[in-house]
Structure formats: C-alpha cells, structure tokens
C-alpha positions in Angstrom: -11.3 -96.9 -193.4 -9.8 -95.8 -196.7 -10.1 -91.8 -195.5 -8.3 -92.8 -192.3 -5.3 -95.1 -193.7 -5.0 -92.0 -196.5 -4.4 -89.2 -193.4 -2.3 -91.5 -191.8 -0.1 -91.6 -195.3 -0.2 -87.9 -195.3 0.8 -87.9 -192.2 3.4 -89.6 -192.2 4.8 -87.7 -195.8 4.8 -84.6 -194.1 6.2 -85.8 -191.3 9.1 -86.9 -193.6 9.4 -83.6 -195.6 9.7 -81.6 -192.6 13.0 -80.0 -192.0 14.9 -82.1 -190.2 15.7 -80.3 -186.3 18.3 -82.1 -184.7 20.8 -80.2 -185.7 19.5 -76.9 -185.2 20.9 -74.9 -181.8 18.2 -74.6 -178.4 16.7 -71.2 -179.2 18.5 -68.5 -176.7 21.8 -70.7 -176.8 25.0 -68.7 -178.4 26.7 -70.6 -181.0 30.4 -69.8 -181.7 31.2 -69.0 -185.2 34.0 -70.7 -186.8 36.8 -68.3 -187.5 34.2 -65.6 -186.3 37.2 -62.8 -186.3 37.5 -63.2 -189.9 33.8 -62.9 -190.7 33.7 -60.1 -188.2 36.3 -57.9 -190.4 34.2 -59.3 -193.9 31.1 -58.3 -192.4 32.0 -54.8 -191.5 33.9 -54.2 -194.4 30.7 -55.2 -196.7 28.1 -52.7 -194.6 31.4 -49.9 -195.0 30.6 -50.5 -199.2 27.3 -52.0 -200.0 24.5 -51.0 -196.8 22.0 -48.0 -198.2 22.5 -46.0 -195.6 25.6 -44.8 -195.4 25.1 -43.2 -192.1 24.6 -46.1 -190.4 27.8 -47.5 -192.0 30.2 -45.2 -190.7 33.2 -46.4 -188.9 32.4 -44.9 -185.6 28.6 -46.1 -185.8 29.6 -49.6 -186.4 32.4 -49.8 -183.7 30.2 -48.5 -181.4 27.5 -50.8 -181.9 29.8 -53.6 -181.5 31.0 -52.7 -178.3 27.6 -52.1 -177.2 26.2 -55.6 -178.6 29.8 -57.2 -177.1 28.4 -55.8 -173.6 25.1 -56.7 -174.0 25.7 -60.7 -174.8 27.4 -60.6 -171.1 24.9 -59.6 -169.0 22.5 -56.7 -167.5 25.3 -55.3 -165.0 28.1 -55.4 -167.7 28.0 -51.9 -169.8 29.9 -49.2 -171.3 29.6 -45.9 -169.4 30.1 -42.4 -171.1 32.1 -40.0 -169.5 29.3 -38.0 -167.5 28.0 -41.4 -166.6 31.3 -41.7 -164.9 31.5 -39.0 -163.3 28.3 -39.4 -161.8 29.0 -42.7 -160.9 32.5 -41.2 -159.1 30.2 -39.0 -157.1 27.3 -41.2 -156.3 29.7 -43.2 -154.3 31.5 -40.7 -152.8 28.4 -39.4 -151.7 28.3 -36.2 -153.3 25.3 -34.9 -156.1 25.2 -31.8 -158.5 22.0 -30.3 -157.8 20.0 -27.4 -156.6 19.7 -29.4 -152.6 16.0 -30.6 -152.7 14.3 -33.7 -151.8 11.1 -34.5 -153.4 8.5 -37.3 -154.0 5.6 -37.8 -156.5 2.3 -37.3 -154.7 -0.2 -38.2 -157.5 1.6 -37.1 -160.4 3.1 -34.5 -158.9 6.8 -33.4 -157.7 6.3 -32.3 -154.0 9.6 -31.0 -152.0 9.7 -33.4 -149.4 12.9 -31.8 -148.0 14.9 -28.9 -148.5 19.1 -29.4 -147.7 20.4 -27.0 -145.0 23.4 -25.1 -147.4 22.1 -26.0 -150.8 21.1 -23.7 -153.6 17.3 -23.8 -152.9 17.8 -23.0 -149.8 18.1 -19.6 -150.1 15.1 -19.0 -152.0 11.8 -19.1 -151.3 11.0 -23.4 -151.7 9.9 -25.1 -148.8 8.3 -28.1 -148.0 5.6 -29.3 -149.5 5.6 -26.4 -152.6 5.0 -28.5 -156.2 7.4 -28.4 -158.9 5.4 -28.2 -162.1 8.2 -27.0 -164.6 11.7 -27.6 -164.9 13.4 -25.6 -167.6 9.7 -24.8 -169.3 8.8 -28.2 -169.3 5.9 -30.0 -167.2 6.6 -32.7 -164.3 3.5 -34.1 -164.7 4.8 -37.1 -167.2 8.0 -37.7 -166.4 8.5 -40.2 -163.1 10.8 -39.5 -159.9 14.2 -40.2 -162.1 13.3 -38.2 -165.0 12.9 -35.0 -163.1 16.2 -35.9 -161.4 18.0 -36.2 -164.3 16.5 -32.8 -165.6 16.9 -31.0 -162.1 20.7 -32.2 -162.0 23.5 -31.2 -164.2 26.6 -29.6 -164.4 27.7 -27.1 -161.5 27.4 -23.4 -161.8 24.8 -23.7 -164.9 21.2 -22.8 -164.2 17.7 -24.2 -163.8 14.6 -22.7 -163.9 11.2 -24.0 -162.2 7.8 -23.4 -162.0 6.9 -23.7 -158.2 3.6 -23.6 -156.7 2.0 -23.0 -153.2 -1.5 -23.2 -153.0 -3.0 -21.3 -155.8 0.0 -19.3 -155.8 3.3 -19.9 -158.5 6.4 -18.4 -159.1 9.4 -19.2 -160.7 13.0 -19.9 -159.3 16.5 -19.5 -161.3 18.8 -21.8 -159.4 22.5 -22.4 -159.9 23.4 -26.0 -159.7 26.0 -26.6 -157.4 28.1 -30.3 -155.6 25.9 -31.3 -152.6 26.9 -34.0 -149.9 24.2 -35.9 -149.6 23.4 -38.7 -146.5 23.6 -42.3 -146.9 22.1 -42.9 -144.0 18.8 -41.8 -142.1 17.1 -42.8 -138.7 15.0 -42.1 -135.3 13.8 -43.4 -132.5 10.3 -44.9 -132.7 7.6 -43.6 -130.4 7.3 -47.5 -129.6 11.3 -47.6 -128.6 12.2 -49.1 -131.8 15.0 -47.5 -133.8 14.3 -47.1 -137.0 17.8 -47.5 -139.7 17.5 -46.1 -143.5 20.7 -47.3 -145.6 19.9 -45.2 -148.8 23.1 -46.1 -150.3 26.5 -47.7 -149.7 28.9 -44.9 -150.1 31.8 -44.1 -148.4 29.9 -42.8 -145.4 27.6 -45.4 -144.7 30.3 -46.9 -141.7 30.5 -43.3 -139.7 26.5 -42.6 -140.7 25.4 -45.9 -138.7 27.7 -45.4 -136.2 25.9 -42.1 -135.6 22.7 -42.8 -135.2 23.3 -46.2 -132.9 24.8 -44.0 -130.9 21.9 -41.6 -130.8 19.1 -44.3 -130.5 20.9 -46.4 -128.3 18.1 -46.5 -125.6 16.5 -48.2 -128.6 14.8 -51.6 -127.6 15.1 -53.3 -130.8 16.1 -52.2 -134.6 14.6 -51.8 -137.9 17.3 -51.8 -140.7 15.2 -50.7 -143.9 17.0 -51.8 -147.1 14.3 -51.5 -149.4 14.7 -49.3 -152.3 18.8 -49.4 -151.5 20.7 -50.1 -154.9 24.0 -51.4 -153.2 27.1 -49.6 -153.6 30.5 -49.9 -152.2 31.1 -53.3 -151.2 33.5 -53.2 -148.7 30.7 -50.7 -147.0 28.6 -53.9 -146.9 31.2 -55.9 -145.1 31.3 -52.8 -142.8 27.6 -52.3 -142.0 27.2 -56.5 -141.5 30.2 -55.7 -138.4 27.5 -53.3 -136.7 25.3 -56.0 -136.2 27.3 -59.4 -136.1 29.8 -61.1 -133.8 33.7 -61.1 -135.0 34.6 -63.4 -136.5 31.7 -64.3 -138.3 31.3 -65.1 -142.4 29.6 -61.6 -144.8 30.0 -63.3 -147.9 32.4 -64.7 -150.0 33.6 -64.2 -153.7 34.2 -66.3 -156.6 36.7 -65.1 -159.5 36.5 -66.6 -163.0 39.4 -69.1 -161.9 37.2 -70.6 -159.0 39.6 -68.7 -156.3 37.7 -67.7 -153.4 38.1 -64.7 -151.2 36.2 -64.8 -147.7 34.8 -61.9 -145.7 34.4 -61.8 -141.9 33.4 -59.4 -139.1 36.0 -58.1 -137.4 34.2 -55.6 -135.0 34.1 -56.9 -130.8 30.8 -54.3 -130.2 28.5 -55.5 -132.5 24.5 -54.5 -131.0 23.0 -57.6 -130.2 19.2 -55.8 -130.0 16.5 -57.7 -132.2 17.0 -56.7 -135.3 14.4 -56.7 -138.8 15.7 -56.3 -142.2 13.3 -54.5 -144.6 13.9 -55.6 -148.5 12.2 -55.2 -151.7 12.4 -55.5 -155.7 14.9 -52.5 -155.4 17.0 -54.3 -153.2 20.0 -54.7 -154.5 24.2 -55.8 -154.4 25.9 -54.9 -151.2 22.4 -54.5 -149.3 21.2 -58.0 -150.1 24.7 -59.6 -149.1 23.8 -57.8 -145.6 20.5 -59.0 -145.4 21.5 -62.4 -146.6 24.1 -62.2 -143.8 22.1 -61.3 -141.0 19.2 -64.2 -142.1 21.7 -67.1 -142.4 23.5 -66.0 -139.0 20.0 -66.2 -137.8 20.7 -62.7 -136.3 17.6 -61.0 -138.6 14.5 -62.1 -139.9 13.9 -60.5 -143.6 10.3 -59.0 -143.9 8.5 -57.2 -147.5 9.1 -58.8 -150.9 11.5 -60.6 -152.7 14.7 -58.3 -153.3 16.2 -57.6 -157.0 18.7 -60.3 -157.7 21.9 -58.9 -158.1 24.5 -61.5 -156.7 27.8 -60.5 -158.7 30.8 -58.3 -158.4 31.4 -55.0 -160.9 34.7 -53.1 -161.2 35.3 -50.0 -163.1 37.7 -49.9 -165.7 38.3 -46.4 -166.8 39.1 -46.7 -170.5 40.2 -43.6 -173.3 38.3 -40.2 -173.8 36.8 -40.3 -170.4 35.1 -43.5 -170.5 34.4 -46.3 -168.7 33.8 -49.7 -168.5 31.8 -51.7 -165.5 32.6 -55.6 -166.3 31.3 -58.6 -164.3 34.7 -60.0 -162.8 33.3 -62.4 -159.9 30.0 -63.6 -157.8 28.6 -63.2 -154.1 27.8 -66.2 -151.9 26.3 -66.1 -148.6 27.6 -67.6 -145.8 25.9 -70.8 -146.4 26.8 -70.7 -150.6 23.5 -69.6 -152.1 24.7 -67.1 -155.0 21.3 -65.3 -155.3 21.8 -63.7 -158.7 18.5 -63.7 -160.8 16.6 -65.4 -158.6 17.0 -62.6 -155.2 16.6 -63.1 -152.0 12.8 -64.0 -150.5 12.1 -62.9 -147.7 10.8 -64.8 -144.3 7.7 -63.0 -144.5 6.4 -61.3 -147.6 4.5 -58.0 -146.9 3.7 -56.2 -150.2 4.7 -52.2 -150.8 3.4 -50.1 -153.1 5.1 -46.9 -151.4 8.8 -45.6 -152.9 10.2 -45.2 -149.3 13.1 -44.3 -150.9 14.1 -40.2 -151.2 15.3 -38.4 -154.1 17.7 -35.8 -153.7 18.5 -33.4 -156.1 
C-alpha cells in the first residue's frame, strides 16, 4: 500500500510540474503575430547583419523566399510563376506547344512514339511509331517519368534537340529543331459496339469546336463515353461550354463564390444539347473545369460517373501578370455544383469505382 499511495504522489507532482498547455495554439493552426510587419522588417534586417552565410542573406534571396513562403501559407493552387512558366502556361491554353511534334508513352521504362503530328518537326525524319527514345540531348530516358522527358524534349523554338532512337536492334540519332505545334484538345471514334467514344485532354480554347466535331462525326453513335480521366482542367468558361453539349438550356453548370460571398451562376444556354446515354470517365487526375462537368452531368442526373475518385480541385485561379515577366496565379473564388457541394480537397467520387492503373492520357511534345 505504501508503494502504491507513493506513485500516486509522484503522479500527481509531475502532473503539476508539467508545462501548463492551455494556452498553447492547436498544432497546424496560424497564429497572427502582433505588429508582425514590424518584426518582419527586424527579422530581415538581423539575417542582412548577423546570419553566417551571407549568401543566403542577400536581399534578393530573402525577398524571394518570402514571396514564396507568402504563397505557400495560401494554398497548393496559389503560386508564383516565372516567366517561361508563363509563357507556357499562355500556350497550354491556347492550345499550342514548342516541340519537335511527337506523342509518346512509357511502355516499361521506356519512351515509345505513340504518335507522330502530321507538319511537325519529326515528321520529316525518319521516327515513326512505335521507335524508342533512349537519349535526349545525351542523356538516358530510362529514369526520368513521362513529364521529365517532356520537359527535356520541349523548349524554346528554333533551338535543337538531339535523340537516341531505336528500332529493333537498330539506333540512330535525330537533330530536331523545336518548333510552336497546335496540338488537339479533343480526341474520339466510334466504337465497334456503336458507342462514341469522347477524350477531353484539356480545356483550351478549342475544346467547344473540337466536340462539336466529332458529335458530328459519330452521330450514328448509340450512346457516349466522355473520358475525363487524366484531364487537368483548363479554361473555365470551356467547361460551361462542353456541359451545353450535353445538357438542356437553361440548366445550372456551376456556380461561383467570391471572397465577399457574391455569387455568380452558370447555365446552359445551347437548344441541341445530345440527349444519347451518356458515361463520364474520372480519375485522381481529374481536375477543375473537368470535374465541374462531371459534377454537372451527375447531379442533373444526365451521366453516371464511373473509375476513381477525381483530384479535388474545387476553386477558381486568375492570372496576374506581375513585373520582369512574371506571374502570379492567386485563389480569388470557389466552384459549387448545382446542388452546393464545393468539392475542393475531398473530389468528386464516383457512382461506381473501377480502378486504373493505365495513363490514358497522351503526351505530346
């Protein structure tokens, strides 16, 4: 007895000599400072004069981390974009790439030409379908994944790359000049069971005229598949435009919520909407305008969602363009559906979940 009523008086004199915790902030939650633009200039005046190494203490070092660390406390989607990531992003909507006009694919571990664009550069060489890439500038494909050999195919137009190719046992080598490629937003084709098949690879500025297109061309199509998976959004008027194809007039896309609470609303406004079945395909790579469509076509009960849960991206960027040529994308409101779910985070699941393990999406460059 004496043992136990001497660990409950320990116990209890810890206990007591612990740090008190009330006061102390939930962990992740962002206290203010008090008179935090104050400390802000004392801070980096200190690093300017007392931090060892002075090259980390440089004025343009520690303004640029701040901006970058200001960005970051926002949110994933808010960011600072250098001036080629501007430009790129300029052209990816307009869709238009600098590239040598190639589309390829990893086929275990290795970057197959899938495709080679009619006009391009590598079109008037020797690659064809199905040849490997195994070096790009002298350097092997075999590690990097489908966007690292993008970003080391693409570049600026009218400089040169140089790959390895191989078909069969043979390999050469091709010295391409890079030039601006239009490349589609939209592929499709009719099924051999009757089914139209609809790729949305992005929402540029021709995804309208694109869709328009090929309903035409499959419009002895029984019933449609819209594929969204892979899509990263886009424009997001296009979304409003594409949700038109397959919806009555008049009916609710999404709608939009601005820092101040004001709401703007989006309708169809299209008479010939197709009224064929329709299936949406989504997965993790679904993302912005192509979830507001799928989430439009589900709660209009004009689509049922089939593959895995999409990304999560439920809020509205714009593009600031800011000195020296860059840029700055900044959260300014969110996306709800037509029935108020704002699906940001959590995505959009889908009616029934078939898993994917293949990158149905194509990489053009």
């Amino acid at each position: 007895m004496p043992k136990l009523r001497s660990a409950i008086v320990l116990a209890i004199v810890l206990a007591a000599a612990r740090p008190a915790e009330a006061h102390s902030p939930p962990k992740g939650e962002a206290v203010p400072l008090e008179d935090a633009r104050v400390l802000f200039g004392e801070v980096t005046e200190l690093i300017r004069k007392e931090y060892v190494d002075p090259a980390h203490a440089k004025d343009d070092v520690l303004y640029s981390d701040a901006v970058r660390g200001l960005l970051k406390a926002l949110g994933p989607q808010d960011e600072l974009l250098t001036p080629q990531e501007l430009a790129w992003m300029k052209g990816s909507v307009k869709g238009s790439l600098v590239g040598i006009g190639v589309v390829y694919e990893k086929v275990e571990g290795l970057a197959v030409v899938r495709e080679v664009l009619p006009g391009g550069p590598a079109a008037k060489t020797r690659i064809r379908p199905g040849d490997r890439i195994l070096q790009i500038d002298g350097a092997d494909t075999e590690g990097l994944d489908t966007m690292g050999i993008g970003d080391r195919i693409r570049g600026v137009a009218g400089t040169t790359v140089e790959l390895m190719m191989q078909r069969g046992t043979e390999e050469w080598s091709e010295r391409l000049v890079r030039s601006t490629l239009e490349v589609p937003s939209v592929l499709g084709h009719l099924r051999e069971d009757g089914v139209g098949y609809l790729q949305i690879l992005s929402f540029d500025h021709h995804v309208a005229e694109g869709i328009d297109r090929l309903l035409g061309e499959l419009g002895k199509a029984r019933a449609y598949v819209l594929d969204l998976r892979g899509c990263p959004g886009g424009l997001f008027k296009m979304s409003i435009e594409l949700a038109s194809r397959f919806l009555p007039a008049g009916t609710r896309v999404v709608t939009t919520r601005d820092r101040s609470g004001a709401e703007t609303v989006y309708d169809t406004t299209r008479k010939d909407a197709v009224s064929k079945p329709l299936v949406v395909l989504v997965n993790e790579k679904t993302a912005s305008s192509a979830e507001i469509v799928a989430a439009a076509l589900r709660e209009n009960d004009r689509a049922l969602i089939v593959g895995e849960k999409s990304f999560g991206k439920g809020t509205v960027e714009k593009i600031f363009e800011l000195s020296g040529g860059y840029g700055l994308k900044l959260t300014v409101a969110r996306f709800y559906s037509p029935k108020g779910h704002n699906w940001q985070g959590d995505g959009i699941a889908p009616d029934f979940e078939i898993p994917s393990d293949v990158d149905v999406r194509p990489i053009y460059t």
